[in-house]
Each structure stands twice: as structure tokens, then as C-alpha cells.
Backbone as CSV, one residue per row, in Angstrom:
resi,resn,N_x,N_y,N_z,CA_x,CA_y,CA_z,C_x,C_y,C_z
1,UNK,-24.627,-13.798,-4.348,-23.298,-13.404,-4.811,-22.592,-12.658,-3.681
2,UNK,-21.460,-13.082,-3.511,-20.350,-12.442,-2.033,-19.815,-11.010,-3.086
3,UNK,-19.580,-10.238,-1.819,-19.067,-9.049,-2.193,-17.776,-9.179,-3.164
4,UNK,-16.798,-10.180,-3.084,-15.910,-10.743,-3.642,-16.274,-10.721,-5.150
5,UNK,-17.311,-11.827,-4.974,-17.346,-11.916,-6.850,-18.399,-10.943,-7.550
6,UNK,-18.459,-9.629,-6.542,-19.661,-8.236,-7.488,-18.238,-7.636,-7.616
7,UNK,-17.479,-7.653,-7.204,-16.415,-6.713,-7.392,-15.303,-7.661,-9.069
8,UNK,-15.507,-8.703,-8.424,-14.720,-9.699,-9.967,-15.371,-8.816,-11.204
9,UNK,-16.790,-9.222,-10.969,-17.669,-9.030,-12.195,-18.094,-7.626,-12.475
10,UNK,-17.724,-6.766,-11.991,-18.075,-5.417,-12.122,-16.620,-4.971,-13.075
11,UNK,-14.919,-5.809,-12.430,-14.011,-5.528,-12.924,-13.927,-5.909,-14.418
12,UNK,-14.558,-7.269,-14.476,-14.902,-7.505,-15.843,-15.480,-6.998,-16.735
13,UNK,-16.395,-6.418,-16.336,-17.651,-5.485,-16.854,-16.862,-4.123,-17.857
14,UNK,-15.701,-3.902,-16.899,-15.379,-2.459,-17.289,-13.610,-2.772,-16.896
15,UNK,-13.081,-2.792,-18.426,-11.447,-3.302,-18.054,-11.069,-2.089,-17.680
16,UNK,-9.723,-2.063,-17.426,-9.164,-0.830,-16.808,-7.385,-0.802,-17.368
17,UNK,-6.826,-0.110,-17.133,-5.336,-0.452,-17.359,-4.842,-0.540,-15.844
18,UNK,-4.205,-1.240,-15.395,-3.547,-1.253,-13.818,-1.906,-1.346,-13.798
19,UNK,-1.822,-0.314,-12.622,-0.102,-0.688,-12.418,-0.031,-0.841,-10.895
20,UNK,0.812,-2.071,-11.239,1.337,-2.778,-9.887,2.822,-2.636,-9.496
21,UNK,3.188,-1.997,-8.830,4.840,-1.553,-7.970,4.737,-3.055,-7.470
22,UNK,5.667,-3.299,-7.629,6.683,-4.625,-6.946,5.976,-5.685,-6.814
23,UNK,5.897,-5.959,-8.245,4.964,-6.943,-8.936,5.760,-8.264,-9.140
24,UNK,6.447,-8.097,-8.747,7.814,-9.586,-8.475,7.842,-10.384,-7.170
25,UNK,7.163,-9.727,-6.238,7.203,-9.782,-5.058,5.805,-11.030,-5.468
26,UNK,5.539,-11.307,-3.611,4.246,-12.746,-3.486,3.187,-11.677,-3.218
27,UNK,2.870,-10.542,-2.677,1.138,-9.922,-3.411,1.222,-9.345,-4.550
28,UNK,2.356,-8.414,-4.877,2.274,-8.090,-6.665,2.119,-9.225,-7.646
29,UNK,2.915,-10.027,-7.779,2.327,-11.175,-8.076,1.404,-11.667,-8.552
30,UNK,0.651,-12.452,-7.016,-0.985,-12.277,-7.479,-1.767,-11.554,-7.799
31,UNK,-1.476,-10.712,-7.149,-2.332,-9.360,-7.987,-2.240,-9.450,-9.254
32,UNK,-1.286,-9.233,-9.923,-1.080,-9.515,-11.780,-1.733,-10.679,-12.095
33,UNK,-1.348,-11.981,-11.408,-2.294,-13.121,-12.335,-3.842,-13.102,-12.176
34,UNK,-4.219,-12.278,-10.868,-5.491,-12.204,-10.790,-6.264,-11.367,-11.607
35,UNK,-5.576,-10.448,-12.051,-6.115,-9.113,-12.480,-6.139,-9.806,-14.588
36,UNK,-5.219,-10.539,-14.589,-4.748,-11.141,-15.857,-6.119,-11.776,-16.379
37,UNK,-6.361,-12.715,-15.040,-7.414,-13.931,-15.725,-8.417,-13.053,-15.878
38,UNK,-9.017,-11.553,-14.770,-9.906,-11.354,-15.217,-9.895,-10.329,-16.434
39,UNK,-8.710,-10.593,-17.884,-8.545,-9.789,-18.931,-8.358,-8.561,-18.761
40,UNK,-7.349,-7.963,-17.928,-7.203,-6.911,-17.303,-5.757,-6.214,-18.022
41,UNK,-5.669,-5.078,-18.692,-4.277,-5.147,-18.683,-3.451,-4.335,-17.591
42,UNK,-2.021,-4.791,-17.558,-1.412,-4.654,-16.234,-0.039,-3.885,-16.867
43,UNK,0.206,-3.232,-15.926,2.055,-2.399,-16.109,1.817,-2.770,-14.750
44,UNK,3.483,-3.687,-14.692,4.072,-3.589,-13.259,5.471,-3.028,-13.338
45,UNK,5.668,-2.514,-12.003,6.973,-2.395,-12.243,7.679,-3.046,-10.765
46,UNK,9.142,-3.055,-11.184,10.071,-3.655,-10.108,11.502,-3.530,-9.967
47,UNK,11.725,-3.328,-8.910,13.338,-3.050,-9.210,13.995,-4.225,-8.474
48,UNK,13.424,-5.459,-8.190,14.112,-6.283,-8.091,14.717,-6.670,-6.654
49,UNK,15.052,-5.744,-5.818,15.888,-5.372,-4.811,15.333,-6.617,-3.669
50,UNK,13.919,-6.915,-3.785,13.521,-7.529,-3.040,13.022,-8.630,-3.332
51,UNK,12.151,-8.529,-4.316,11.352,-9.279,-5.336,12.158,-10.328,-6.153
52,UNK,11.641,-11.074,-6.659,12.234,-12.560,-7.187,11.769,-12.646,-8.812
53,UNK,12.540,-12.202,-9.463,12.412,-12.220,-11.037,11.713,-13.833,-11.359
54,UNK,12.246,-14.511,-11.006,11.128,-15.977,-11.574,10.095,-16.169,-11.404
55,UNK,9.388,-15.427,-10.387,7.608,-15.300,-9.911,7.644,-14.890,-11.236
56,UNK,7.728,-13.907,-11.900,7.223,-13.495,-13.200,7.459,-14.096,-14.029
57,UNK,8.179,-14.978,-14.597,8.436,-16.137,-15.307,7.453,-17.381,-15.127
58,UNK,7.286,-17.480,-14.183,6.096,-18.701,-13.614,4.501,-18.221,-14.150
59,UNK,4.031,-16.536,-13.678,3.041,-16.379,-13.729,3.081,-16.050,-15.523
60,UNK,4.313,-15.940,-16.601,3.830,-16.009,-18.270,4.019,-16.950,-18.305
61,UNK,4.588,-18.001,-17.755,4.222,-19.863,-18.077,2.589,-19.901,-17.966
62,UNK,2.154,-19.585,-16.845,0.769,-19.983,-16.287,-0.234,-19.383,-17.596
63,UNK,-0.078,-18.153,-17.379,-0.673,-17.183,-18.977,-0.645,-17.881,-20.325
64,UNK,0.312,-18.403,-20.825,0.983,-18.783,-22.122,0.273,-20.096,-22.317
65,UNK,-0.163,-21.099,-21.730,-0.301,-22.268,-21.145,-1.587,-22.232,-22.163
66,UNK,-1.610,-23.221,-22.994,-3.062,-22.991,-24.043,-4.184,-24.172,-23.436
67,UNK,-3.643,-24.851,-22.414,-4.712,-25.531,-21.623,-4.928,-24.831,-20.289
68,UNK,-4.365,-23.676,-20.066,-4.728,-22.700,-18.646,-6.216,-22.515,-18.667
69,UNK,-6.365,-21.785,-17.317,-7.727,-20.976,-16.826,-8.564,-20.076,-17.502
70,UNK,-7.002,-19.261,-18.061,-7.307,-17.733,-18.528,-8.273,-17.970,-19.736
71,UNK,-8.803,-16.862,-20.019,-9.919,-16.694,-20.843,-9.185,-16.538,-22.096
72,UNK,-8.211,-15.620,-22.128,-7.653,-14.950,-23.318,-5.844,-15.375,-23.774
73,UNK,-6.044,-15.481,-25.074,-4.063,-16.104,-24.473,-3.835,-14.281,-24.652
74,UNK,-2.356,-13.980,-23.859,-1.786,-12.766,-23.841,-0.534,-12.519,-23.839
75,UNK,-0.208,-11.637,-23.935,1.624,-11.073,-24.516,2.167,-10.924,-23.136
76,UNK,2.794,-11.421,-22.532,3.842,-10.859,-21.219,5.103,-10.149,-21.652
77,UNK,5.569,-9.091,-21.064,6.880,-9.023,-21.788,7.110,-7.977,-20.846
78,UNK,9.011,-8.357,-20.262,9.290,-7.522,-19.207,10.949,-7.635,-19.168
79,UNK,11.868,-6.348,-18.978,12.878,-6.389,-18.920,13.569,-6.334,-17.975
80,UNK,14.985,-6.350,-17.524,15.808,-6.314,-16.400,16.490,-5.121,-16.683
81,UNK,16.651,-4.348,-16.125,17.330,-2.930,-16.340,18.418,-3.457,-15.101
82,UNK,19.675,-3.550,-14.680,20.835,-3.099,-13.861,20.851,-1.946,-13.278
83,UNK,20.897,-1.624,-12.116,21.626,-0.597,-11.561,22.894,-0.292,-11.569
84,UNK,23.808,0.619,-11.746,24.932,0.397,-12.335,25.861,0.870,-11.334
């Protein structure tokens, strides 16, 4: 077993709650779907400025998907706040 998958399976072992800053972005992102499949729950946050609101749309398609990867089906749910 690679150091890689003692660390998967240890995360599995013992869920956690995680928050990911600029989770819209391409490593927040993955980070969330990775952390997802391994039944993880996640708070991200984002203000957008940089980050691409449809990555997160893509990765609750991928989630939602009842022939997906994921182990578990799960709730995504995330708002757009404006700066004013």
C-alpha cells in the first residue's frame, strides 16, 4: 500500500468535517470531489473573484449522478451572495 492510499483509508476510517477556501477554483475543486467520494463532509467557501461558479455545478452533477463512483448519494447546496 503507497503512502497515498494509508492516508485515503485512514481518512475513511475517521470522517472529519473540512473547509475548503476557494473551492470554485481547479485545486479547491478537487479537493471537494476528492474529499466527497471519500464520504467526507465539506464547507467551502468562495467569493468568486477568481474562481468559476460552474466547477461547482459540474462537481453536484458528478455527486448526484446515481450511476457515479461515489459511495453515498449527497446534498450539495451553495449560494451566490453579490458584493454590492
Amino acid at each position: 500500500m503507497t503512502r497515498y492510499e494509508a492516508i485515503q483509508a485512514e481518512i475513511l476510517e475517521n470522517p472529519k468535517v473540512w473547509l475548503i477556501t476557494c473551492v470554485a477554483g481547479f485545486i479547491g475543486s478537487n479537493l471537494l470531489e476528492k474529499l466527497l467520494l471519500l464520504s467526507q463532509k465539506v464547507v467551502g467557501l468562495d467569493r468568486f473573484s477568481t474562481g468559476y461558479h460552474p466547477i461547482l455545478s459540474k462537481v453536484e452533477e458528478k455527486i448526484s449522478n446515481p450511476l457515479s463512483p461515489y459511495p453515498v448519494t449527497r446534498e450539495v447546496g451553495y449560494f451566490v451572495k453579490k458584493e454590492i
